[in-house]
N, C-alpha and C positions, 0 to 999 in steps of 0.2 A: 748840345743840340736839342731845339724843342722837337715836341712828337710829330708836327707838320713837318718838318725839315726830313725826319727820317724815314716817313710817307712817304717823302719826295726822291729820297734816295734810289740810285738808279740799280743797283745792285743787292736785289730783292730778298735773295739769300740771307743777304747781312744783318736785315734789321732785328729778327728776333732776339739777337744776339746782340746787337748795343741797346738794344729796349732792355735786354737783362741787364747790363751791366749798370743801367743809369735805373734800375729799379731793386740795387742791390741799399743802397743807406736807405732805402723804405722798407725792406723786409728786415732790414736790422733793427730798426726802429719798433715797427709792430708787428713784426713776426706775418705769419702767412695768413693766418684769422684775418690780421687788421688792415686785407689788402683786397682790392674790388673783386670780383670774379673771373674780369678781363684780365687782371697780372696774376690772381692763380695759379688758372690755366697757362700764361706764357711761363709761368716762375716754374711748375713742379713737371712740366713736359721738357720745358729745354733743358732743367734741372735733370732729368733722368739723362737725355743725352749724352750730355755733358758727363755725367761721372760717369754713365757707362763707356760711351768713347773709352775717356783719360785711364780707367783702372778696372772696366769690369763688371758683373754684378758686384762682389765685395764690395769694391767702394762705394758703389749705390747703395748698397745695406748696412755698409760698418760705419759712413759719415754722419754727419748730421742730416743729411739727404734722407736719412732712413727713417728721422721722425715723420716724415711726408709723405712716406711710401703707401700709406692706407689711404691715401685722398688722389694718387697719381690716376689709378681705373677710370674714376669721375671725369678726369681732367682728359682724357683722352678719347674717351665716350663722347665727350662735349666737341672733341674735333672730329669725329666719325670713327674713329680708329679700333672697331669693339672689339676683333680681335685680341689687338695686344692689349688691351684692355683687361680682358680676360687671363693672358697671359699673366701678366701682371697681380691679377689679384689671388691666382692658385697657388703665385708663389710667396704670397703674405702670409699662407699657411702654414709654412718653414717656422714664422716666426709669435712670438706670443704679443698678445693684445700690446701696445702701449709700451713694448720693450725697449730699454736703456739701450745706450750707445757699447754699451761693457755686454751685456744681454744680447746683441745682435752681434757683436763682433765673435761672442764664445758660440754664436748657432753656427756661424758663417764657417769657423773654424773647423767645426763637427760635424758638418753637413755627410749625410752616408751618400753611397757612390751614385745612385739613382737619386737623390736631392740635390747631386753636384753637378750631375747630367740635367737635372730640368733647369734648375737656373742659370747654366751653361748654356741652354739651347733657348733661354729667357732675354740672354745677351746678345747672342746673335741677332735673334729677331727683331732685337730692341736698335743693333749696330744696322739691320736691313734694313729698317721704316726708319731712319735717321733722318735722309734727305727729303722724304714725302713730309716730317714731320716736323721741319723746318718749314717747308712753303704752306704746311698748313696754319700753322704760326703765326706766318707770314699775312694769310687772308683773315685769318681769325683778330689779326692787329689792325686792317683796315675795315674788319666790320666791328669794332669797338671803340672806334678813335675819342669820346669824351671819356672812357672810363681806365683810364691809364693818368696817372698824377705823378709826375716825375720828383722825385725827390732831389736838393739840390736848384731844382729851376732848370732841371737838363744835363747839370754836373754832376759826371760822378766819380774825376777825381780824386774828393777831398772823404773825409772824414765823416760818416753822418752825422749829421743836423736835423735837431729836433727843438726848436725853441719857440715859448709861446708865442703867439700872434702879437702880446703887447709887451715886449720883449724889447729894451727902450736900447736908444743908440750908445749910451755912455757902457749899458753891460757890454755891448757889442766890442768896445774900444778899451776894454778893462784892463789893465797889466798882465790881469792874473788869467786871464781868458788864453791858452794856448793859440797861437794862430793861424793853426790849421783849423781851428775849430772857428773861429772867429774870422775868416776870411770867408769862408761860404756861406755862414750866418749873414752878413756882407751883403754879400751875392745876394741873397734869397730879399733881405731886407730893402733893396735898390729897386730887385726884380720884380716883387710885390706893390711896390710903390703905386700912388693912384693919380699925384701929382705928376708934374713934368720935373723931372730930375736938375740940378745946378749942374754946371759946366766942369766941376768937381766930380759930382757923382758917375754923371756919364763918362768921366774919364776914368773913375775907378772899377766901371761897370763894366766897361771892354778891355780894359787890363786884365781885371779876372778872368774873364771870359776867354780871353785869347788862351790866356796860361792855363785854365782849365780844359780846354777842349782838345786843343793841341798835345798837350799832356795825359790826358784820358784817351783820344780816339786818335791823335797824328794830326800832321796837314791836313791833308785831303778833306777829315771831315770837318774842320775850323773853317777852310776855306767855301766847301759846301753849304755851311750853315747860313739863317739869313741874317747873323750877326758878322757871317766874313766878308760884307760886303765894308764894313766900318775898320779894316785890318790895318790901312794906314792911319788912322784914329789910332785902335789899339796900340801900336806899335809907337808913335809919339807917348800914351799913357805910360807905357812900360819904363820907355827913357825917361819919362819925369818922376814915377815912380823910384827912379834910383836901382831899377834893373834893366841894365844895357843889356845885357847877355840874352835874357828874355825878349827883347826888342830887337834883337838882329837874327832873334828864330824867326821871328814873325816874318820879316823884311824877307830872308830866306824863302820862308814858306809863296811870300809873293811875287818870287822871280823868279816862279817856274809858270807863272799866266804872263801874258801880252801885255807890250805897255800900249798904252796907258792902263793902271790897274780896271778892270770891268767892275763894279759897282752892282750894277744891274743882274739881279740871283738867275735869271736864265740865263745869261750871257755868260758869267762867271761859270754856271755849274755845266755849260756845252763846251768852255775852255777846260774844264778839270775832263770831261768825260773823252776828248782829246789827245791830254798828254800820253807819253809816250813810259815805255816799261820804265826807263830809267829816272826819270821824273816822278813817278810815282812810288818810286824805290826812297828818293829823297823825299820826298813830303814823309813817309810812315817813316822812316829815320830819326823823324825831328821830334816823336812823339821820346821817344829814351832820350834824347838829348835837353828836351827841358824837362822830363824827370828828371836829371841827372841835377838839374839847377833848381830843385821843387823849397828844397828849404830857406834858398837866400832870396828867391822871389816871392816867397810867400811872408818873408818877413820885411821884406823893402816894400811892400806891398799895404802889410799892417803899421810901416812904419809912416808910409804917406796917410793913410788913412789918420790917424792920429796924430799926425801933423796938421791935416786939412780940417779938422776938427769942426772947426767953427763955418764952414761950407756943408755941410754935411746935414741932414734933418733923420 
């Protein structure tokens, strides 16, 4: 799903949270330095969240979360939050400049009863400004819309990818190339394109796509995007590709909208916003179920691709 699509998203709450997700093989890539200001700020605020939620301050301080911890104050300064802000940076003092993963996990351990109490009551506060700091997120995502670069092309799926620009198609199609790694290279190389695509390409472009998004985020957001408007496309790509199985997730996903299939992204996205508990019970269903088929469609996939060779630019 591109960044308009998830602008578009009706369930506002949600987005900080798949903008992280689909801005995870770009922090992998270039770590938090080699990322705009706009994904920073969404990366090391939802980043605190998140491990606070799941485990605590601990996990906030003893992960890899913990090399970030000195840049968190800034980032939350930046969405008005100065408070916790400050919160946040008294309890940096716990730890020493620049401290190793092994170095914060033995403070975390040692913490005396008044150090265990302030970052105890560091998490709470951090568990209360949660939901404020999600919509703030939120607003902070639509007042930065060009400075967000999604890595993948919107997919984040797959494996990150990080290949040069002039990055020729025969590497892309190499034996020795993994093809998880070589199908989103794919993707990116298609999606990049400045040409109009072959009737090849566009067929391997919504095959990935479908089995990326649907995979990554479920139905619901495949059918959302404004590539779900192409799902019976995709869905013929899939069965040529020599993955059935992946082509009757699709079909599935589209027999919970009205026939004739809607085409048209408003029309589609006021039929998703419709359905009913149990229908959207099946669409998120489908996303583990083509995980479950990730590696035989990812290789019927690489194996079309390299059959169709000579269609391909």
């Amino acid at each position: 799903m591109d960044l308009p699509d998830l602008l578009a998203w009706p369930r506002r709450a949600d987005v900080p949270g798949m903008l992280f997700r689909r801005l995870i093989s770009r922090h992998s890539t270039r770590g938090i330095l080699g990322m705009s200001r706009a994904e920073q700020v969404l990366w090391l605020v939802f980043e605190l969240c998140g491990e606070v939620s799941n485990g605590g301050v601990d996990q906030f301080f003893s992960n890899s979360s913990g090399e970030r911890a000195s840049l968190v104050p800034d980032a939350l300064s930046e969405l008005g939050q100065v408070e916790l802000a400050a919160t946040i940076e008294r309890s940096l003092a716990h730890f020493p400049p620049a401290a190793a993963r092994v170095e914060r996990h033995l403070v975390v351990s040692a913490l005396s009863d008044a150090a265990r109490a302030e970052l105890t009551a560091m998490g709470k506060q951090v568990d209360a400004a949660t939901d404020t700091l999600v919509l703030e997120l939120g607003r902070w995502i639509e007042a930065h819309p060009t400075e967000f670069t999604l890595a993948n092309e919107g997919l984040a799926a797959f494996r990150p990818v990080s290949f040069p620009d002039d990055v020729t198609l025969k590497e892309l199609l190499a034996p020795e190339l993994a093809p998880d790694l070589a199908i989103p290279a794919l993707y990116v190389h298609l999606a990049r394109r400045k040409t109009a695509l072959s009737p090849v390409e566009r067929s391997l472009q919504l095959a990935i796509h479908a089995f990326g998004e649907i995979s990554d985020e479920g139905g619901l957001s495949y059918l959302f995007s404004s590539r779900g408007k192409h799902a019976a496309e995709a869905s013929v790509a899939l069965e040529n590709a020599d993955a059935p199985d992946a082509a009757a997730i699709v079909e599935r996903a589209m027999s919970v909208l009205p026939t004739p299939y809607p085409t048209d992204d408003t029309v589609r996205r006021a039929a998703l916003a419709a359905l009913d508990v149990d229908a959207l019970a099946r669409l998120s269903a489908l996303q583990w179920e083509l995980d479950d088929l990730r590696k035989p469609t990812i290789e019927a996939l690489i194996r079309f691709a390299r059959r169709e060779r000579a269609s391909l630019q």
